[in-house]
N, C-alpha and C positions, 0 to 999 in steps of 0.2 A: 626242890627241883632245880638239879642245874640249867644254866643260859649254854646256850649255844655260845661258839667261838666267833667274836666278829670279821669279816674279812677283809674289814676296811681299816688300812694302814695307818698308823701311830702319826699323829701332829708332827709338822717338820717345823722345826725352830729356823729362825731368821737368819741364825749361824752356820746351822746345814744347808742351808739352801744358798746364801751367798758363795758359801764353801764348796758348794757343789758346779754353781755358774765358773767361778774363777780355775776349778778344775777342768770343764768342759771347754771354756776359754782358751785355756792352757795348751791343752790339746788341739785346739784349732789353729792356734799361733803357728804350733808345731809343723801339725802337718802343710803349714802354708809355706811355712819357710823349706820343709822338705821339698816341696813340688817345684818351688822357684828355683830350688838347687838343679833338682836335677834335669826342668827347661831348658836351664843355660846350658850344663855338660852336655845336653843334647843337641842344642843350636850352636855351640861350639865344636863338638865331634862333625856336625854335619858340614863348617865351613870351615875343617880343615879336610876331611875328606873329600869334599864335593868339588872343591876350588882346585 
């Protein structure tokens, strides 16, 4: 008699999952430094425009 197929996902090693933080990390770095980028161009566009 076969087992049914489990549907509970495979152990994550200590390697993957740090590997997974520091990519997730990564990606936050990113997009933080995108957003402060484009704050500034925008509070600079507004006080040369606006002045």
């Amino acid at each position: 008699m076969a087992h049914a197929p489990s549907n509970s996902p495979p152990p994550v090693t200590e390697e993957a999952f740090t590997a997974d933080r520091q990519r997730m990390f990564d990606g936050f770095c990113s997009a933080t430094t995108v957003s402060t980028v484009i704050s500034i161009v925008i509070l600079a566009l507004m006080a040369i425009f606006l002045v």
